[in-house]
C-alpha positions in Angstrom: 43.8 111.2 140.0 45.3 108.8 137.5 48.3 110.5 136.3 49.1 110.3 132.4 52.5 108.1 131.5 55.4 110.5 130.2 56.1 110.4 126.6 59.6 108.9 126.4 62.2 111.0 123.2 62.4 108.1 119.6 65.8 107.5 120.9 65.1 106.3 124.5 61.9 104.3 122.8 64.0 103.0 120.0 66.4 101.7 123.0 63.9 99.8 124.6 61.8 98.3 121.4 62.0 94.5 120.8 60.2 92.5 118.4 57.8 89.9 119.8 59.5 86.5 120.2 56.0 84.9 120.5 55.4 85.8 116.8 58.5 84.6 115.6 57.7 81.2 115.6 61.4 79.9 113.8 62.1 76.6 112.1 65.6 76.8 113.8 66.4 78.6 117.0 67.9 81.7 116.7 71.6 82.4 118.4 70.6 83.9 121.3 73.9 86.5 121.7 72.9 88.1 124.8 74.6 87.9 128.4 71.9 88.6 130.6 67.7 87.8 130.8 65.4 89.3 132.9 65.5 88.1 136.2 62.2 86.1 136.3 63.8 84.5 133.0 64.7 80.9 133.7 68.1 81.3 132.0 69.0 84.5 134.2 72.8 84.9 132.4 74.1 82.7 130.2 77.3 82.1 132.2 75.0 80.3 134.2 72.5 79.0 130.6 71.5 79.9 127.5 68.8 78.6 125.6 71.4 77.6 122.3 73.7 75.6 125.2 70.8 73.7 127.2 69.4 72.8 123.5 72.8 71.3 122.9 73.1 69.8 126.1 69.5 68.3 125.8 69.9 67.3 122.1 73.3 65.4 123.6 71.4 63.9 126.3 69.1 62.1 123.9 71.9 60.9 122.2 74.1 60.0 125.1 70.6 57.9 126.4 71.6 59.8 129.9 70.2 61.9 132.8 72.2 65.4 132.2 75.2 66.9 129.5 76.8 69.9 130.6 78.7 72.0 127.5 81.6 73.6 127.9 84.3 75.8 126.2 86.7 73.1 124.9 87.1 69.8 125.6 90.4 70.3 128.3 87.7 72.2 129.8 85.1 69.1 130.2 88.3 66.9 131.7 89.0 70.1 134.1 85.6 70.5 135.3 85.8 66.7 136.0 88.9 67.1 137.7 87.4 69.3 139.5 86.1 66.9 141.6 89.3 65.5 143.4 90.0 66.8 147.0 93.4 67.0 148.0 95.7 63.8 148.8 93.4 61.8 146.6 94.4 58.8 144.6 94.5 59.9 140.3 94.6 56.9 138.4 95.2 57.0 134.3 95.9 54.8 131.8 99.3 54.8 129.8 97.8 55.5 126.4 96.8 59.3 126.5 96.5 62.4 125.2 99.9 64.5 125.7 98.1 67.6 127.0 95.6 65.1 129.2 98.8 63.8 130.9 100.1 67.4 131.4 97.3 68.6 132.8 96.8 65.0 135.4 100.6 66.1 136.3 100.2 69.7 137.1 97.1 68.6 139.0 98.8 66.3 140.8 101.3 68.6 142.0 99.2 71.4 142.9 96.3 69.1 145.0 99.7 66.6 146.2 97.7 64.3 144.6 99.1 60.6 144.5 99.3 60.6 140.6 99.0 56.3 139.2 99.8 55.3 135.3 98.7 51.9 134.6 98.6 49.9 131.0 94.8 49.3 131.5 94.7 47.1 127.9 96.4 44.5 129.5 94.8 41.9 132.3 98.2 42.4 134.6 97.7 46.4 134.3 93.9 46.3 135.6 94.5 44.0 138.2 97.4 46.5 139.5 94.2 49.2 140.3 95.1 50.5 143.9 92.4 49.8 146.9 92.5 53.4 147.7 91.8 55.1 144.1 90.0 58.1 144.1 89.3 58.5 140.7 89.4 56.5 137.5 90.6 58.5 134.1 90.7 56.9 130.8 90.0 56.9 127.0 88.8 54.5 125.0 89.7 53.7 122.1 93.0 55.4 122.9 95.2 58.4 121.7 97.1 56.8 120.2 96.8 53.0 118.9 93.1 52.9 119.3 93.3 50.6 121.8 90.0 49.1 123.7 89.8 49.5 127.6 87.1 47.5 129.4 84.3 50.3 131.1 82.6 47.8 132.2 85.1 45.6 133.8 87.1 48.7 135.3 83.9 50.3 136.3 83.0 47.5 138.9 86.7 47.0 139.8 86.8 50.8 140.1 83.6 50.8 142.7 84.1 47.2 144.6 87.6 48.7 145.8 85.6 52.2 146.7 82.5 52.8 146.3 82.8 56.6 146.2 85.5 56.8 143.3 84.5 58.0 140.3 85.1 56.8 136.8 85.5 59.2 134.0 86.0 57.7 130.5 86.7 60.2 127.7 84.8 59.2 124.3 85.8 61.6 122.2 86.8 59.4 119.5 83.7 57.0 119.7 80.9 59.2 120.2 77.9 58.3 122.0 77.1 57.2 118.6 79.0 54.1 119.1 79.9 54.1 122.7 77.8 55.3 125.7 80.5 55.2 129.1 77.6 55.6 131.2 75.4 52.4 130.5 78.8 50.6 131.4 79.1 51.8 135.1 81.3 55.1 134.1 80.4 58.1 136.5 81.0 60.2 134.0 81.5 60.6 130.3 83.7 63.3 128.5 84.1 64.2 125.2 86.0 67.5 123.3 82.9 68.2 120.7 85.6 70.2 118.9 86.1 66.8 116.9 83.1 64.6 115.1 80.2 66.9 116.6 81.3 69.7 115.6 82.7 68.0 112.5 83.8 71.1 110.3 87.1 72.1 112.3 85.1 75.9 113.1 83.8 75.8 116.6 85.6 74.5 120.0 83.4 72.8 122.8 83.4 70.0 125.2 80.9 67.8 126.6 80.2 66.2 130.4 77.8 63.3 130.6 76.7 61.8 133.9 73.8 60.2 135.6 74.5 61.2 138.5 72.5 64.2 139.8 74.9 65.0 143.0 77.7 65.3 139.8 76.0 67.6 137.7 75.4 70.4 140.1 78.7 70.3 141.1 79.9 70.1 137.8 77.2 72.5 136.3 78.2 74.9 139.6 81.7 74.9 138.8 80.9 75.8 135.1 79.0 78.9 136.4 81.8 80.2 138.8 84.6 79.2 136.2 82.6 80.9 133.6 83.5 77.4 130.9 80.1 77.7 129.4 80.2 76.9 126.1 79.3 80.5 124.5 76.0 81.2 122.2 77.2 81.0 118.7 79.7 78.3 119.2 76.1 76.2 121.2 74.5 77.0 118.2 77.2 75.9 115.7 77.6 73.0 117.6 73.7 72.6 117.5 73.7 73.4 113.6 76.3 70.7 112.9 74.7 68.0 115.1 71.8 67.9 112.9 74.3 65.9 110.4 76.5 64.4 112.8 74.8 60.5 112.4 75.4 61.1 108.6 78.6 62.2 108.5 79.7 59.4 111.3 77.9 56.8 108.8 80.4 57.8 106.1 83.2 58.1 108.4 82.6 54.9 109.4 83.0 53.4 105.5 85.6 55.1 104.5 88.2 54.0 107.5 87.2 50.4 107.1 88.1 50.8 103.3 91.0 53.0 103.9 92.4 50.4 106.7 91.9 47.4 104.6 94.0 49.6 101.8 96.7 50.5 104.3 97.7 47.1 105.3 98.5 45.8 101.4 101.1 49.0 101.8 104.5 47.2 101.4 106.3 50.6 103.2 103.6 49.9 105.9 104.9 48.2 108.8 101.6 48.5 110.9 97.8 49.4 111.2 95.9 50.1 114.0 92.2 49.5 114.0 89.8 49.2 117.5 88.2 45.6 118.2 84.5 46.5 118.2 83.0 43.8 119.8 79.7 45.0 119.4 78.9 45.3 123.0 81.0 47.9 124.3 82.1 49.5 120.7 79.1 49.7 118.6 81.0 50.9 115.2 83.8 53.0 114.5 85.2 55.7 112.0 87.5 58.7 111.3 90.8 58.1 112.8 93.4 55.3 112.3 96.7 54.8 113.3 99.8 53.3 110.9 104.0 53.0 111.1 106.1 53.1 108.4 108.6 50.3 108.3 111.8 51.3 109.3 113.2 50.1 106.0 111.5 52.5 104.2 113.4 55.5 105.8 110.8 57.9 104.9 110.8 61.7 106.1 107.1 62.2 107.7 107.8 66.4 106.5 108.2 64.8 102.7 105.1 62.4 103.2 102.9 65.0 104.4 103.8 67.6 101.7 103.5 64.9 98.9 99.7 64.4 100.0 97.6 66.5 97.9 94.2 65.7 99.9 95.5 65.7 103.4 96.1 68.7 105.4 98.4 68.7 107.7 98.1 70.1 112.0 96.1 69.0 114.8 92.7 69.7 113.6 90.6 66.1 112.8 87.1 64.6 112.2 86.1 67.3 110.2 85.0 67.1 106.2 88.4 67.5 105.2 91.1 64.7 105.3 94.2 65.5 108.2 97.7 64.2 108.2 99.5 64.3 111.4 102.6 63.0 113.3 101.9 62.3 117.0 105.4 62.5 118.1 105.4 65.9 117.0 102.0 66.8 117.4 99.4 65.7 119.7 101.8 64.7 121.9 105.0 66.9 121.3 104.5 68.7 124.8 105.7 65.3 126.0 109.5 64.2 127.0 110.7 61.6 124.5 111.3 59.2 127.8 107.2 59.7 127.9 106.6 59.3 124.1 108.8 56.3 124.0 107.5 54.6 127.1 103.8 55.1 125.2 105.3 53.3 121.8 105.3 56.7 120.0 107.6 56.8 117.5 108.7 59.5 114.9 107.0 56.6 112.2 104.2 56.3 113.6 101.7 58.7 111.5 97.7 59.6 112.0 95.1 59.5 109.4 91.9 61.7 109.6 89.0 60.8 107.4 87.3 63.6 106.3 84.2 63.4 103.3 86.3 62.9 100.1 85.3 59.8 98.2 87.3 56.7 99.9 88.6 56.1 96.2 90.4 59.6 96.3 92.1 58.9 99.5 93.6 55.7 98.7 94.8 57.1 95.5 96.3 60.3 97.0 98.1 57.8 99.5 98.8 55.3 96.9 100.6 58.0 94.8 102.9 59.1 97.6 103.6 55.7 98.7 105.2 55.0 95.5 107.0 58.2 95.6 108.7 56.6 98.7 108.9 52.8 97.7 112.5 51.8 97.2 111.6 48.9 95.2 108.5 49.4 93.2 108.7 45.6 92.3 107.0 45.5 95.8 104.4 48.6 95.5 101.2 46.0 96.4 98.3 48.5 95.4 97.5 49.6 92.1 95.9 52.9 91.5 91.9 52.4 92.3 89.7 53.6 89.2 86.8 55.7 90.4 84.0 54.1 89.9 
């Protein structure tokens, strides 16, 4: 006898209701802010996936022109998880130009794995030819933090892999973008990026991204992520989706206003020096958003007074977002170094960082413009004029 089902109370059957996702049929995918799926779901628990993170991640590999991107919470996160790979005794190999918290972290790594821990100047010839015979693994940025300066993928890459053909080479692009750079197609193992910067582009969500080819990689990468729990959470995958929807655009005018803002910069009488990448059109496809300048040491100007006198430049760490940053690396993005390490890198308390945000270029160079000449001793010598908005 086929029995009857029991009639649930309105409480236990409003527990249970859901709305039918086949009928939803969205223009956007929803956040989905949920830990767990049922278990013949293909996601299973999203410290393992979630759909917002593998639409990222597949949105990313399009870009990136590569087999797998795995998200992750910040970028420090995407260089740990590629860390991750190095056994104990290996052979670390970095270039000189680096993030400060990078080189903190390749340090504290080195100690705890008694890894053998090498810093080269890879933007010269002499420093790439120094690459040991027994490296392990390759770590650099290009263009670098700070100075913007160009390393070779291609020509490391094959160095890298003739001396051993199991080391791997990470190169992190955070400051290109697979817009303009793609590590991968130039014999890097893996690429890294913190999507905190230009993809998420409005300074309100932290991620980082890991790019390889390399199937054998991403599982052990991806597995890592799973029993590390970095997975990049559902609202920040789906901010970080939202804001890659503009991130071409916003790159585009990025791009424009650093090449007007550098060629500004270098008429500066109380500016000593200017760094810009070489894009050689190869390698570097394009570049925007960050540059690099020194005050001469004439001028004897306070960075603190500078930075307050700006009216369109906020000052801290944050950058490539739609608002302009101002920032000092000597006591910022690499103040967690010694000054033995800051000065060995070229770092100097003059040496300032410009982050282009979505003003009008015409703005900017007035805003600096008027400080400037707050600052220029002898105004017989102030170069720029005021630029009339067009």
């Amino acid at each position: 006898m086929k029995k009857s089902p029991p009639v649930f109370t309105q409480e236990t059957q409003a527990l249970h209701y859901r709305v039918d996702n086949a009928m939803t049929d969205p223009v956007t995918t929803p956040i989905y802010q949920n830990s767990a799926f049922s278990a013949d779901s293909p996601y299973f628990y999203t410290r393992k996936s979630n759909p917002n993170s593998v639409e990222l991640e597949t949105a990313m590999s399009l870009i990136e022109n590569c087999e797998t991107v795995i998200s992750t919470t910040t970028g420090m996160s995407a260089i740990t998880l590629s860390l991750s790979l190095l056994n104990v005794g290996d052979h670390l190999v970095i270039n000189k130009d680096i993030y400060g918290c990078s080189l903190n972290l390749f340090r504290r790594l080195a100690v705890q794995l008694h890894l053998q821990l090498t810093i080269l100047d890879l933007s010269h010839q002499q420093g790439r030819d120094q690459i040991p015979d027994d490296v392990s693994m390759m770590f650099f940025e290009t263009p670098t933090n700070p100075f913007l300066k160009t390393i070779p993928i291609k020509e490391i890459a094959d160095s890298v892999h003739r001396k051993n053909a199991n080391a791997l080479v990470v190169v992190d692009n955070s400051w290109a973008t697979p817009l303009f750079q793609k590590p991968l197609q130039f014999g890097a193992d893996i690429s890294v990026m913190s999507a905190t910067k230009f993809i998420s582009g409005h300074s309100d969500v932290m991620g980082g991204l890991v790019s390889t080819d390399n199937k054998q990689l991403a599982k052990k990468i991806a597995d890592t992520r799973f029993y590390s729990g970095a997975i990049l959470d559902p609202h920040s995958a789906w901010l970080m989706r939202r804001s890659l929807q503009t991130f071409p655009l916003r790159m585009r005018e990025h791009v424009t206003t650093t090449r007007r803002l550098y060629e500004y910069l270098q008429t500066e009488a109380v500016v000593a020096k200017t760094w810009f990448p070489h894009i050689d059109g190869t390698q570097l496809q394009q570049y925007g958003g960050i540059l690099f300048f020194e005050f001469s040491e004439s001028a004897k100007i306070n960075y603190k007074e500078f930075a307050e006198s700006l009216q369109l430049f906020a000052t801290g760490t944050a950058m490539a977002c739609v608002t302009s940053m101002v920032a000092q690396p000597w006591s910022g993005s690499h103040a967690s170094l010694s000054e033995k390490d800051k000065e060995t890198m070229g770092i100097s308390k003059n040496l300032v960082r410009l982050c282009f945000g979505l003003e009008s270029a015409v703005d900017l160079i007035n805003d600096l413009a008027s400080s400037f000449k707050l600052f220029n001793k002898n105004p017989a010598e102030a170069k720029p004029e005021l630029i009339q908005q067009v």
